[in-house]
C-alpha positions as CSV (number, residue, x, y, z in Angstrom):
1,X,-66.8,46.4,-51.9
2,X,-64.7,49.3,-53.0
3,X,-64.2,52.3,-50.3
4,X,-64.9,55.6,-51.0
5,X,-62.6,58.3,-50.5
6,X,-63.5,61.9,-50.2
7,X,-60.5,64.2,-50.9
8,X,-60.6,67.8,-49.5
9,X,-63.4,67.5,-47.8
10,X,-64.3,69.8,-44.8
11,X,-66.3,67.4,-43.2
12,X,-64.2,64.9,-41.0
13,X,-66.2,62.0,-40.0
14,X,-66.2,59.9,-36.9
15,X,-64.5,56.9,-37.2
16,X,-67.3,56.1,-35.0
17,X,-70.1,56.7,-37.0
18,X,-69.1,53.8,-39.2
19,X,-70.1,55.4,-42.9
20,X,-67.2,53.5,-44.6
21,X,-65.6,56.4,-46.4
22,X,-61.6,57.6,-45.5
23,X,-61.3,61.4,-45.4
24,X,-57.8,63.4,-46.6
25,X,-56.3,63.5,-43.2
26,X,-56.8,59.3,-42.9
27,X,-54.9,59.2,-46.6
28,X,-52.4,61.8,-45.1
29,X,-51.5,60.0,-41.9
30,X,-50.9,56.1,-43.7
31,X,-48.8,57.7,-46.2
32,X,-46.6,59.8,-43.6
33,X,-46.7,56.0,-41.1
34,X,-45.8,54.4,-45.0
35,X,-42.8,56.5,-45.0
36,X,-41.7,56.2,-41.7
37,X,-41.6,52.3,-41.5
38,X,-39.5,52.8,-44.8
39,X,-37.1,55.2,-43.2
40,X,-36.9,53.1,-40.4
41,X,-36.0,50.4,-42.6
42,X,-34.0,52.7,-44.4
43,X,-31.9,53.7,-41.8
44,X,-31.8,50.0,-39.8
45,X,-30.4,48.8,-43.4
46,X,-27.7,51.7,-42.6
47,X,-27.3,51.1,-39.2
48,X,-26.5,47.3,-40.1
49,X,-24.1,48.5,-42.8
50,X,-22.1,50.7,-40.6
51,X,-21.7,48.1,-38.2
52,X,-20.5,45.6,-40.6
53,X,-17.6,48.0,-41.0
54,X,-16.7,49.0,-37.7
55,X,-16.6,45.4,-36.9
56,X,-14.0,45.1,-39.9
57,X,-12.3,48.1,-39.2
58,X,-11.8,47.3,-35.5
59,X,-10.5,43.3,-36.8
60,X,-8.1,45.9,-38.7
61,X,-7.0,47.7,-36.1
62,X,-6.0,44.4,-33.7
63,X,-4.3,43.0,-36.8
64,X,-2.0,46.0,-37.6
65,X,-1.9,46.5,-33.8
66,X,-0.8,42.8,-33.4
67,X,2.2,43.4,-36.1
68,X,3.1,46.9,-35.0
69,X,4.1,46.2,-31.4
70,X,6.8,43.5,-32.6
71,X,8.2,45.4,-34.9
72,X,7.9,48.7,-32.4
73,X,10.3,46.1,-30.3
74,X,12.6,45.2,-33.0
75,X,13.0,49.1,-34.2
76,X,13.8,49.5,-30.1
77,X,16.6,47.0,-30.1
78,X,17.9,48.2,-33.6
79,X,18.4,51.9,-32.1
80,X,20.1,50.5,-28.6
81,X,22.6,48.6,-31.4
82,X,23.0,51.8,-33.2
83,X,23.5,54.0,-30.4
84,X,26.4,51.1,-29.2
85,X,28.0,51.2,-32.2
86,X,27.8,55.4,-32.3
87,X,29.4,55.2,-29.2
88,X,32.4,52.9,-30.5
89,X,32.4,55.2,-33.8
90,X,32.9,58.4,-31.1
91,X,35.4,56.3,-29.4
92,X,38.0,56.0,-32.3
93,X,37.4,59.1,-33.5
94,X,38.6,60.7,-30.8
95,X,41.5,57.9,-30.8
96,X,42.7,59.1,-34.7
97,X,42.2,63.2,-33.6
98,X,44.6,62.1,-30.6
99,X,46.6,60.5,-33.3
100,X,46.3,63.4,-35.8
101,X,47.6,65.8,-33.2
102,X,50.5,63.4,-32.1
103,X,52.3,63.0,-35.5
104,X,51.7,66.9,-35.9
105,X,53.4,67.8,-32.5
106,X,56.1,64.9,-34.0
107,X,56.5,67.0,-37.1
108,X,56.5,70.0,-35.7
109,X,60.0,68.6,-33.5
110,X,61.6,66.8,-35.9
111,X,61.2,70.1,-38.2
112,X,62.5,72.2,-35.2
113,X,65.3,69.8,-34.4
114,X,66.8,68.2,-37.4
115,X,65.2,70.0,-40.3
116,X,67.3,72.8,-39.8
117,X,70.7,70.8,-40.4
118,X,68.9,68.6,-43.1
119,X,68.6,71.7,-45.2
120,X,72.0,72.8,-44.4
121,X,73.3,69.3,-45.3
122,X,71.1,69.2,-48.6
123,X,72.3,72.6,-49.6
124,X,75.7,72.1,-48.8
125,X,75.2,68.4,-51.3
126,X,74.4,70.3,-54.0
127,X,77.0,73.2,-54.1
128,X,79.5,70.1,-53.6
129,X,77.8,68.6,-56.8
130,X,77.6,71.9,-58.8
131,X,81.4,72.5,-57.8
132,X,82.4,68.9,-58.9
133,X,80.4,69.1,-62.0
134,X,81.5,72.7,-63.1
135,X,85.3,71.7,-62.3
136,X,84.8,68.7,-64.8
137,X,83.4,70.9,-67.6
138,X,86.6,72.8,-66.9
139,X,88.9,70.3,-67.0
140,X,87.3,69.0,-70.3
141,X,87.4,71.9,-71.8
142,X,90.9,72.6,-70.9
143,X,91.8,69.6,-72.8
144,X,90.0,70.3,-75.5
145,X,91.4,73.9,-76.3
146,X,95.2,72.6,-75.5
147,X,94.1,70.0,-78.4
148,X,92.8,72.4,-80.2
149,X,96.3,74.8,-80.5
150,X,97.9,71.5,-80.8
151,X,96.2,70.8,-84.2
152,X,96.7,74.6,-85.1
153,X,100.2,74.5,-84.2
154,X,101.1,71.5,-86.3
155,X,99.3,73.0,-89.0
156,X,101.2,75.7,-88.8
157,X,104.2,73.8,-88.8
158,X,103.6,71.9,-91.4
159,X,103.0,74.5,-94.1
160,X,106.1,76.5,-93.0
């Protein structure tokens, strides 16, 4: 037997007095308890959701956290290595600015004590060469010009 529903109605019957018909306010209060078991549902499908995740993202976390602290060890012993071999690097560094400054100090004494002479000796070389060489162009041409009035003189002679 089909129920009878009176909409907007301004009389609100007893649920006690048994008449069979729902009022507005009944119709009103399923739907709104409709809607709420679906938000519930709603928001337990949500809830279920967002717990899948953090369940994955926290699986995630001990994963990356399992391969970071090995390699957090490995970058450790990688920097004590570098900072060993820094120090060597320091080391000899020093050892060739020790070694710079020795052959400059060196220079500087051979300069003071036997570059002086050296360029009195080298100077003295080539004036000795330059003298030798000049005195040979004389003497060659000398020759030449006592040749020379030879020739002329035995031409001369030899017309006359």
């Amino acid at each position: 037997m089909p129920v009878p529903i009176t909409v907007g109605s301004h009389q609100h019957q007893d649920a006690s007095e048994g008449d069979g018909t729902v009022s507005g306010w009944d119709v009103a209060g399923i739907i709104i308890a409709v809607f709420w078991a679906v938000l519930v549902c709603f928001l337990a499908y949500v809830l279920i959701h967002v717990a899948r995740v953090l369940q994955e993202t926290t699986v995630m976390v001990s994963e990356v956290t399992e391969q970071t602290v090995p390699l957090l060890a490995e970058v450790r012993t990688t920097v004590t290595h570098t900072n060993a071999e820094l120090t060597r690097v320091d080391a000899i560094t020093s050892s060739l600015q020790n070694v710079a400054e020795n052959a400059s100090s060196l220079s500087s004494l051979f300069t003071a004590t036997l570059g002086n002479p050296l360029v009195k000796a080298a100077a003295l070389s080539y004036g000795l060469r330059k003298a030798m060489k000049d005195r040979s162009r004389h003497d060659v041409e000398k020759r030449v010009r006592a040749e020379i009035r030879a020739e002329r003189g035995a031409r001369r002679s030899g017309r006359g």
